[in-house]
ChimeraX commands (.cxc) that place a marker at each C-alpha (Angstrom):
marker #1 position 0.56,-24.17,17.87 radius 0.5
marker #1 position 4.38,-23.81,17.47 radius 0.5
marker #1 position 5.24,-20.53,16.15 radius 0.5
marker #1 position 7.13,-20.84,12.25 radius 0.5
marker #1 position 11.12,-19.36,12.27 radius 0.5
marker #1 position 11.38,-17.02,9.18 radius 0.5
marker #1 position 14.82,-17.51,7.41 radius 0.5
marker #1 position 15.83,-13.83,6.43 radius 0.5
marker #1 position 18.34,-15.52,3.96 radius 0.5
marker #1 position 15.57,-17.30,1.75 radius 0.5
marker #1 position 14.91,-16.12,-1.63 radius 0.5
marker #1 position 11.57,-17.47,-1.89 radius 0.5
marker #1 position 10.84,-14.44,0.75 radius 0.5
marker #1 position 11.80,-11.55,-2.04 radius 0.5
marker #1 position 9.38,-13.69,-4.56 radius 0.5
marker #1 position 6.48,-14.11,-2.01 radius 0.5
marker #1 position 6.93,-10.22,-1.28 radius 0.5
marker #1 position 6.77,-9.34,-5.26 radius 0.5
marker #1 position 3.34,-11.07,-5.39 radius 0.5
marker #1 position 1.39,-10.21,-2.35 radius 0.5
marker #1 position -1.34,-7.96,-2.14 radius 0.5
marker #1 position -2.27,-5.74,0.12 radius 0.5
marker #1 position -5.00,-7.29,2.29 radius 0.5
marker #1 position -6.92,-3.83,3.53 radius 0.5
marker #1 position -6.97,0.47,3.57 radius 0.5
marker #1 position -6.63,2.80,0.54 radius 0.5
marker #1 position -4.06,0.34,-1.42 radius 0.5
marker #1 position -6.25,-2.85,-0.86 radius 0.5
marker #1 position -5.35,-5.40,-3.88 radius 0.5
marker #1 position -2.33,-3.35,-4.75 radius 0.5
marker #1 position 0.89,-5.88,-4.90 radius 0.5
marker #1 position 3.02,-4.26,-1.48 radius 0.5
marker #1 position 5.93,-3.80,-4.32 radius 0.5
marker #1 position 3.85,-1.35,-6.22 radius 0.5
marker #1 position 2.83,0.40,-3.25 radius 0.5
marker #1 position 3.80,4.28,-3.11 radius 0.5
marker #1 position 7.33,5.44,-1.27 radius 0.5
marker #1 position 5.34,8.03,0.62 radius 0.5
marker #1 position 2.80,5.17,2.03 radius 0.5
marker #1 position 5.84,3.07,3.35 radius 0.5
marker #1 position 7.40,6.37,5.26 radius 0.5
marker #1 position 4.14,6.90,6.63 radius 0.5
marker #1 position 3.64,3.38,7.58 radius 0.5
marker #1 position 7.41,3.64,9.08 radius 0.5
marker #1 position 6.72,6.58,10.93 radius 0.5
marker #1 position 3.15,5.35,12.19 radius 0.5
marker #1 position 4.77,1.80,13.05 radius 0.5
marker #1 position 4.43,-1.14,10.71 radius 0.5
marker #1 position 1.75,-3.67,11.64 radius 0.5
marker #1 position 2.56,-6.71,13.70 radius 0.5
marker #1 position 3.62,-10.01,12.04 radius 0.5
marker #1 position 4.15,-10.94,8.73 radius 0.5
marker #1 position 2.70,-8.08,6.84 radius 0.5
marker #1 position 4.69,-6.07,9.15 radius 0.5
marker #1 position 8.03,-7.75,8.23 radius 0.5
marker #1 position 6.92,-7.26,4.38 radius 0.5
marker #1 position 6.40,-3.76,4.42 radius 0.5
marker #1 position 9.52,-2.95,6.58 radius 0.5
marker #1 position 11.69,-4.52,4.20 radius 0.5
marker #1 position 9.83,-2.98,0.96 radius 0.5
marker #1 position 10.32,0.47,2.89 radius 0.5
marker #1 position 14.43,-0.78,3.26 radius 0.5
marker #1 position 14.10,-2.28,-0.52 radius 0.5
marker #1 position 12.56,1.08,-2.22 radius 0.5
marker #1 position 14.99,3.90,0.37 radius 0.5
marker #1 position 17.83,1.80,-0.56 radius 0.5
marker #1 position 16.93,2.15,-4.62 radius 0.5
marker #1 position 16.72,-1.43,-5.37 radius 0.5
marker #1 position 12.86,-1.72,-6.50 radius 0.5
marker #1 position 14.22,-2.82,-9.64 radius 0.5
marker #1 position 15.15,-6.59,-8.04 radius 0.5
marker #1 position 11.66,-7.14,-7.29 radius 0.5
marker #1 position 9.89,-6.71,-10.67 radius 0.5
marker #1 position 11.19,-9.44,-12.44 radius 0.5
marker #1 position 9.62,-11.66,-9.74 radius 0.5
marker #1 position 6.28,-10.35,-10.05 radius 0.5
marker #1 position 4.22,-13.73,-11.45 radius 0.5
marker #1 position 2.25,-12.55,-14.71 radius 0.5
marker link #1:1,2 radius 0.2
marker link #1:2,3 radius 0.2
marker link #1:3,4 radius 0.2
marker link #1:4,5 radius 0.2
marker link #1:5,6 radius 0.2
marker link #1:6,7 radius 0.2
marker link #1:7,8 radius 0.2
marker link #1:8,9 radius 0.2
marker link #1:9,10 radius 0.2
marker link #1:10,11 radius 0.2
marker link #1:11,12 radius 0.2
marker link #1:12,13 radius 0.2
marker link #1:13,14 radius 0.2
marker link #1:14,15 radius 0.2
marker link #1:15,16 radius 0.2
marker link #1:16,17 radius 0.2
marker link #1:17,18 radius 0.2
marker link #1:18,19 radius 0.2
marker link #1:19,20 radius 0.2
marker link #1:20,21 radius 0.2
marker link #1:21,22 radius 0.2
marker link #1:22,23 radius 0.2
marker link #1:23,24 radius 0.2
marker link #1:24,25 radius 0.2
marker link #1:25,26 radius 0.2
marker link #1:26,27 radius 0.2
marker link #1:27,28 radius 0.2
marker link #1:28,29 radius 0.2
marker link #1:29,30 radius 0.2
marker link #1:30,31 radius 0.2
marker link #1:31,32 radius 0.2
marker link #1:32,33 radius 0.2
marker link #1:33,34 radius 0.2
marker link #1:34,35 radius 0.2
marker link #1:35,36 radius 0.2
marker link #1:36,37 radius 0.2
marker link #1:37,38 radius 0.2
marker link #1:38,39 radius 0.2
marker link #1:39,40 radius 0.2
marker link #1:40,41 radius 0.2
marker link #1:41,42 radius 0.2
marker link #1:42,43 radius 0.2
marker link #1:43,44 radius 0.2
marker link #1:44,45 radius 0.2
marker link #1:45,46 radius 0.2
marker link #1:46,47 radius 0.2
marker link #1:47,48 radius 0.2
marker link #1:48,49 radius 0.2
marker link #1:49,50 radius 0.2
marker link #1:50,51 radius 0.2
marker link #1:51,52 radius 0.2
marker link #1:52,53 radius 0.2
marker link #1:53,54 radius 0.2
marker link #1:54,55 radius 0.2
marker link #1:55,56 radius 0.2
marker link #1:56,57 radius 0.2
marker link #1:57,58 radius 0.2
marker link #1:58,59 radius 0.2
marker link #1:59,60 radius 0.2
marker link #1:60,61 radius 0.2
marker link #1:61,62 radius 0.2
marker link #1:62,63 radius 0.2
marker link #1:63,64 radius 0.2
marker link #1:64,65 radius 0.2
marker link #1:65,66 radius 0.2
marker link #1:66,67 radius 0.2
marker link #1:67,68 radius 0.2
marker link #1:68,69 radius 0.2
marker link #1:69,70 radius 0.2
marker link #1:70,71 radius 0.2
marker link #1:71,72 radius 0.2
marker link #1:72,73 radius 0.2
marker link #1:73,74 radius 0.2
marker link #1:74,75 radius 0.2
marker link #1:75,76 radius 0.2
marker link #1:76,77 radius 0.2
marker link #1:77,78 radius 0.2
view
């Protein structure tokens, strides 16, 4: 099985990360953009899990330190 390049330029990454829940622990079924500051510098301090949920909640952690929640909420799909 060939392993799939992610293209940090693509835009359909910020709306895929606005709509994905969080698949397990005390957030399970929150969307990862409504997911507490605190729980992303504990995740960044514990290390972020490997692969793509990983990547997601790195960049939410650089997204919400960096003040820019605000770009992700009008992707969030009613």
């Amino acid at each position: 099985m060939e392993k799939q390049e992610i293209n940090p330029l693509d835009p359909s990454l910020l709306v895929e990360l606005a709509n994905t829940k969080m698949p397990f622990g005390k957030y399970e079924g929150w969307l990862l953009c409504r997911l507490p500051e605190p729980y992303l510098v504990w995740y960044r301090q514990k290390g972020f899990p490997k692969g793509k949920l990983g990547m997601q909640l790195a960049t939410l952690y650089e997204i919400k330190m960096n003040g820019l929640t605000y770009l992700l909420t009008p992707l969030i799909k009613k």
